[in-house]
C-alpha positions as CSV (number, residue, x, y, z in Angstrom):
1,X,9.9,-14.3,44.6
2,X,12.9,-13.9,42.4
3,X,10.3,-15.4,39.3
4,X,7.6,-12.9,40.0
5,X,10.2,-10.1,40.2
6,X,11.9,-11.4,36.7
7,X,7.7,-11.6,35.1
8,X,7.6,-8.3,36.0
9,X,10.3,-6.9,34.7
10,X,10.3,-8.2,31.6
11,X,6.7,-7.3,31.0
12,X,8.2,-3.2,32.1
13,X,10.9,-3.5,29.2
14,X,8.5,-5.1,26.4
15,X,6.2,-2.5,24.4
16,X,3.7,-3.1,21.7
17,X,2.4,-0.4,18.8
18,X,0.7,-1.1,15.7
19,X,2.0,-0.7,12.1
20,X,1.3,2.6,10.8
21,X,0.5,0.7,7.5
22,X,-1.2,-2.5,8.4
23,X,-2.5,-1.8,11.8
24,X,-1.1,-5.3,12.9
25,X,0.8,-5.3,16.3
26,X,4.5,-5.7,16.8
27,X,5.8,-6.5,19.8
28,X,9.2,-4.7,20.8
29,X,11.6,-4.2,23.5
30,X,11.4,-0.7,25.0
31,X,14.8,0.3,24.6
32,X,13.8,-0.1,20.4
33,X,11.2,2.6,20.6
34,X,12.3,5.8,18.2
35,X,13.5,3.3,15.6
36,X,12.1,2.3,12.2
37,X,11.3,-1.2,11.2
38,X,10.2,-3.6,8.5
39,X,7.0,-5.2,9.8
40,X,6.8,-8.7,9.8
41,X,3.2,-8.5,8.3
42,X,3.1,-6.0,5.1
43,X,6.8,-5.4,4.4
44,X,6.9,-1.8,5.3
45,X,8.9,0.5,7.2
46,X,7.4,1.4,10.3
47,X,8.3,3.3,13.5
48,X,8.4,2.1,16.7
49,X,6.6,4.1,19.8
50,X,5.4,3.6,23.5
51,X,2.1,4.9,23.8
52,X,1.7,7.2,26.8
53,X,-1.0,4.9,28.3
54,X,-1.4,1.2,27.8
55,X,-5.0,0.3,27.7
56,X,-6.0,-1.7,30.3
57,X,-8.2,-5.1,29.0
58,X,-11.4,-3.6,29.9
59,X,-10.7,0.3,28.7
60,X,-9.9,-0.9,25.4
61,X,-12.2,0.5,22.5
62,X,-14.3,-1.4,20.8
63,X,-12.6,-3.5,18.0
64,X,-15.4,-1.6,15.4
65,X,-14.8,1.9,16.1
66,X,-17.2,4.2,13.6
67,X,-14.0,5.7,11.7
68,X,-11.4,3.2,11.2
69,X,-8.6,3.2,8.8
70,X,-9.2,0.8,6.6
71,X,-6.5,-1.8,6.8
72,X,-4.9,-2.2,3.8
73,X,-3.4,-5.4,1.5
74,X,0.7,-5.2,1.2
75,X,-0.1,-4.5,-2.2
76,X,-2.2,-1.5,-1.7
77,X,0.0,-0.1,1.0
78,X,3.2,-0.4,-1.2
79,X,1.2,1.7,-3.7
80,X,-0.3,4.0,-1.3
81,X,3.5,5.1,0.0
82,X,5.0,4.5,-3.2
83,X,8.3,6.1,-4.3
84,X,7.1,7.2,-7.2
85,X,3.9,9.1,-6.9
86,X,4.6,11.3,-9.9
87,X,4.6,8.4,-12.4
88,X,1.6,6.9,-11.2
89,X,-0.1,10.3,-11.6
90,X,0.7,10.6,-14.7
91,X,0.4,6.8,-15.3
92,X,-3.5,6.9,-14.4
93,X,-4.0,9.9,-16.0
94,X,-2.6,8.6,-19.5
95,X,-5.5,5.7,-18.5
96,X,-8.5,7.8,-18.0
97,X,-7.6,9.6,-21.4
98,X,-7.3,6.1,-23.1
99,X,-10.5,5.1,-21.4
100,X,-12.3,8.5,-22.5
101,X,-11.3,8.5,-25.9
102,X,-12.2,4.5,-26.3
103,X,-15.7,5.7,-25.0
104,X,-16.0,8.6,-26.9
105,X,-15.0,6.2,-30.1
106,X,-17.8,4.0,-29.5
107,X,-20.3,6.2,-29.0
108,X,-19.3,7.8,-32.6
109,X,-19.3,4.2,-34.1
110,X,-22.6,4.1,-33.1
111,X,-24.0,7.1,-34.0
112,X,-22.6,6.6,-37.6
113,X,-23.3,4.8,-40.0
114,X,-21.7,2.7,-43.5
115,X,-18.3,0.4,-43.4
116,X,-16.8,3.0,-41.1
117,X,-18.9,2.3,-38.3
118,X,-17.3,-1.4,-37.5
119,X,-14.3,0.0,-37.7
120,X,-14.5,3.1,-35.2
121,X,-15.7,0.6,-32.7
122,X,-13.2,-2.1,-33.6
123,X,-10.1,0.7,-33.0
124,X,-12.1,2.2,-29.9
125,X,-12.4,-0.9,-28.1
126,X,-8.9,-2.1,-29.2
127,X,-7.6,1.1,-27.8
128,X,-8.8,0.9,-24.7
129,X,-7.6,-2.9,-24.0
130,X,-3.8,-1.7,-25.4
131,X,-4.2,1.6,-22.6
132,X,-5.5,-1.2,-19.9
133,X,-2.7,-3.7,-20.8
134,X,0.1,-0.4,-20.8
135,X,-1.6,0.7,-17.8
136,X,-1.0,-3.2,-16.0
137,X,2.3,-3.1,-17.3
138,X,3.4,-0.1,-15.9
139,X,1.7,-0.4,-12.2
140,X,3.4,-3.7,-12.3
141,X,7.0,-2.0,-13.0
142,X,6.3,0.4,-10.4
143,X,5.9,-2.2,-8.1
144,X,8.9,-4.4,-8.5
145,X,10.5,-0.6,-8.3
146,X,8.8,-0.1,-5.0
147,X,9.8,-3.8,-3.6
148,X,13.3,-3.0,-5.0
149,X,13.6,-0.1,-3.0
150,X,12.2,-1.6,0.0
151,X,14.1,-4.7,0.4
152,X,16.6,-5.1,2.9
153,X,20.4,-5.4,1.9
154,X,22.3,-8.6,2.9
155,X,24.3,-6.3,5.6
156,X,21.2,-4.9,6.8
157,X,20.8,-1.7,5.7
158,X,18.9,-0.5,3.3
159,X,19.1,-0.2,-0.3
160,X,20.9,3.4,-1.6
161,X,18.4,4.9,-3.8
């Protein structure tokens, strides 16, 4: 009796929730809920909670509901919650112009005509693969930003900003 009581117990202290980034589930004891953590799965803070009601096995919803959040690779959730969404803004806005103007450039190489049609084309296209490469460069420095940020300290704690 004193191993079923123990089962039991336990099972009331334990607590589950999903990631709020990855939707994968961690398992925590109850005593933790309130607290933010770094999930084992993406890397990413997340809080811990105790639903109201644990589903039983057979009320749980289908595993294809109609509108799911789309779960998300640690790459695209560190850029989704991002620390800095201002220079990415302006980072893919810089890109769309490059990409315009390369268009824009080709389409005038096209319609014109002599020695300076090779040329507007040449500078177009090259224009656009230096704004692509700029544009790599600087989502990739954002990144090691964002991991920067979000790794943990050798005491524990987090990383002052």
């Amino acid at each position: 009796m004193v191993g079923l009581s123990t089962t039991i117990e336990r099972r009331r202290m334990s607590a589950k929730c999903p990631c709020q980034n990855c939707n994968v589930h961690i398992e925590f004891e109850a005593a933790q809920a309130g607290q933010t953590v770094v999930c084992p799965k993406c890397g990413m803070d997340t809080l811990l909670f105790i639903s109201p009601v644990q589903p039983t096995p057979a009320a749980r919803p289908s595993p294809h509901p109609v509108f799911k959040k789309p779960m998300l690779t640690p790459l695209e959730g560190l850029r989704a919650n991002t620390a800095y969404p201002g220079g990415r803004r302006v980072m893919n806005i810089l890109f769309g112009a490059s990409l315009i103007g390369a268009i824009i450039g080709i389409f005038g190489g096209v319609l014109s005509s002599g020695p300076a049609q090779g040329i507007l084309i040449a500078v177009s296209i090259g224009s656009f693969i230096s704004g692509w490469a700029a544009w790599e460069i600087a989502n990739a420095i954002f990144d090691m930003a964002d991991c920067a940020l979000r790794r943990p300290a050798t005491d524990g704690k987090k990383n002052p900003v």
